[in-house]
Structures are given as structure tokens and as C-alpha cells.
C-alpha positions in Angstrom: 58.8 19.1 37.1 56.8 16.2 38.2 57.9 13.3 40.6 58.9 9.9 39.8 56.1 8.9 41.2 53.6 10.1 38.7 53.4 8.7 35.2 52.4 10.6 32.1 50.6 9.7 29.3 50.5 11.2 26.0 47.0 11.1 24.3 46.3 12.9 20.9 42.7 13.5 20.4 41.0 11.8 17.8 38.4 12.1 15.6 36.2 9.9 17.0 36.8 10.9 20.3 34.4 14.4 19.3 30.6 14.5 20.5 28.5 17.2 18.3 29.6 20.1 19.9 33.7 19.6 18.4 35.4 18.8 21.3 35.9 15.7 23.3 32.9 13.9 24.5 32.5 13.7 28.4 32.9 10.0 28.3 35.7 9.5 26.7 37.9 10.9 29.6 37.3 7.5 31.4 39.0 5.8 28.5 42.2 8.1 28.5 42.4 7.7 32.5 42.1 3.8 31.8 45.1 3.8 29.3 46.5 6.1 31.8 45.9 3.5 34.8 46.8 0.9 32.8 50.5 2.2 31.3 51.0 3.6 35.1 50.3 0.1 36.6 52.6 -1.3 33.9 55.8 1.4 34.3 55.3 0.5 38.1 55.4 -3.2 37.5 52.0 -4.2 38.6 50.6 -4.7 35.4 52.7 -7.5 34.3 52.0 -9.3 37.6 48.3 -9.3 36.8 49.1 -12.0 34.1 47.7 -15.5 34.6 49.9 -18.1 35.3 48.5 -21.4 35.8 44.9 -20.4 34.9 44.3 -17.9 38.0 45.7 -14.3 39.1 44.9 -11.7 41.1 42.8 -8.5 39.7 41.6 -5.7 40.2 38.2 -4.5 39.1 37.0 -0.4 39.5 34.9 0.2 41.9 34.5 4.4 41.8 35.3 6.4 38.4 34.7 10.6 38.7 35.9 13.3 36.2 35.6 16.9 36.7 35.8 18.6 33.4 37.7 22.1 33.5 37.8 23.0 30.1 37.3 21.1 26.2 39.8 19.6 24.5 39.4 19.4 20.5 40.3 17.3 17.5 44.5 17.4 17.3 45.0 18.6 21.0 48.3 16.7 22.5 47.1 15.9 25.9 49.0 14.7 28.7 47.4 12.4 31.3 49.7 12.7 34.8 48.5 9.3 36.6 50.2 8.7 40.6 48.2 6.9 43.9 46.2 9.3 46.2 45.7 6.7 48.8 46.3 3.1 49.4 44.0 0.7 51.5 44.0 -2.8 52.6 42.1 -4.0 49.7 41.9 -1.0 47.5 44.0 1.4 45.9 42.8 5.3 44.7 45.0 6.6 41.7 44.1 10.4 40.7 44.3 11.7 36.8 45.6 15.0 35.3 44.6 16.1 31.8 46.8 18.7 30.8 47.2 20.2 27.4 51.0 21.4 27.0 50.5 23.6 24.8 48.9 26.2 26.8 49.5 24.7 30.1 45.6 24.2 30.4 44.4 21.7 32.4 41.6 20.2 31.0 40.2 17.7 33.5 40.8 15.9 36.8 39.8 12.0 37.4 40.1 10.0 40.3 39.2 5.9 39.8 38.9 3.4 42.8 40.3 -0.2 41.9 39.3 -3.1 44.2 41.9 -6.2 45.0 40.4 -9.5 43.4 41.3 -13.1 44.0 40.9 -16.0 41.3 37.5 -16.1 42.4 36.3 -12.2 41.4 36.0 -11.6 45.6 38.0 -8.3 47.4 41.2 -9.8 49.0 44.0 -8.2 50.6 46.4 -6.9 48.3 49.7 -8.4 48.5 52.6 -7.3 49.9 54.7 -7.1 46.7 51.6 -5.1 44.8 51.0 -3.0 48.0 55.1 -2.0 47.9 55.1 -0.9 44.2 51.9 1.1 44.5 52.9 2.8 47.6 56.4 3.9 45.3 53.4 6.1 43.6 51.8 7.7 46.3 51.9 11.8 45.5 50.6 14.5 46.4 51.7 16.2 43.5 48.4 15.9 41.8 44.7 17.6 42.2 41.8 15.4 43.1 38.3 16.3 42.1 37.5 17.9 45.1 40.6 20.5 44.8 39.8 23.8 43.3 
């Protein structure tokens, strides 16, 4: 049973997700742990807050993207992506990725991604208070990082 502070993400492998070889090609992890960042910034309430309002709004860019591939996926494979914070700074944030497939309880890969706090201006700012409160709800330990056997 996983915490409330983790999200999960179903992904179902497509075919154009495949390299050569017939299973999922290396680089596409980074796009199922950005749909994963993206829905677990979203179910914490950060997303919606990135919006622009007024013709500026605070971002965040990545800054640091690492995958550790611990076995191949394949065409059909229901995959769970299991998203939560490793560590929050004053004007970053480090969330940490889990690709699991249920079926066999495999986990297929670990990610971790560094985001950097933006102003209107594309310049590292202090993330605010309110941001800084619902990421911290998401803070876990519950999750491998890449350098975790």
C-alpha cells in the first residue's frame, strides 16, 4: 500500500514507444516520468497554480533528469509510474519515479528529475510559500532513488 503522498500513473505502452529491439526505447521513460510529474503536480494542486494570470506566472523548468533501467517493458505492458518528492530546497524541488509493471510486480525503472523555481522572467526564485506547503505534503520515502539497489 503506498502513501498518500505518492501519485501513480497508469501508462500502457504503445506502439510507438518500441526501439528495434521490441521493448520500450530508453528515452521514452523521460516522457512517462513527465506525464507522471505533471499529473502529480496537478493531484497536489501545483499544477493549476502554474497558469498565467495577467500575462506572467511562476515556472519551473528541469534542471537534472536520470533513469536507471532495471528491466524492458514491451508493447501492451500496463505500467504504473509511482511519482512523490525526495527532497525540497529553497529554489528547487527533487521528485523520484517508480516504473512498476503490476502484473508481475517487476519494477522496470527508477527516475529521479530536478525542477528549478522560475519567475516571469525565466530566473531561479524562491519558491513560495503556498507551492513549498503542497510539495512538502509529498515528501516520501516510500520510493527508490537511482542510487538505491
Amino acid at each position: 500500500m503506498l502513501p498518500p503522498s505518492v501519485t501513480v500513473t497508469e501508462i500502457v505502452v504503445r506502439p510507438n514507444d518500441m526501439d528495434a529491439d521490441r521493448n520500450v526505447n530508453n528515452a521514452v521513460y523521460f516522457e512517462y516520468f513527465h506525464q507522471a510529474r505533471l499529473e502529480h503536480l496537478h493531484r497536489l494542486g501545483v499544477y493549476p497554480s502554474l497558469r498565467r494570470e495577467g500575462g506572467a506566472a511562476n515556472l519551473f523548468a528541469v534542471a537534472e533528469n536520470g533513469c536507471r533501467y532495471r528491466a524492458p517493458a514491451y508493447f501492451g505492458d500496463r505500467l504504473e509510474v509511482r511519482t512523490g518528492a525526495l527532497a525540497l530546497g529553497q529554489r528547487s524541488f527533487t521528485l523520484v519515479y517508480q516504473v512498476v509493471r503490476p502484473a508481475d510486480g517487476r519494477e522496470i525503472a527508477r527516475g529521479r528529475s530536478v525542477q528549478v523555481w522560475l519567475d516571469a522572467e525565466g530566473r531561479s526564485t524562491l519558491i513560495p510559500d503556498p507551492v513549498r506547503e503542497l510539495l512538502a505534503a509529498s515528501v516520501t520515502t516510500e520510493l527508490p532513488d537511482l542510487a538505491d539497489q
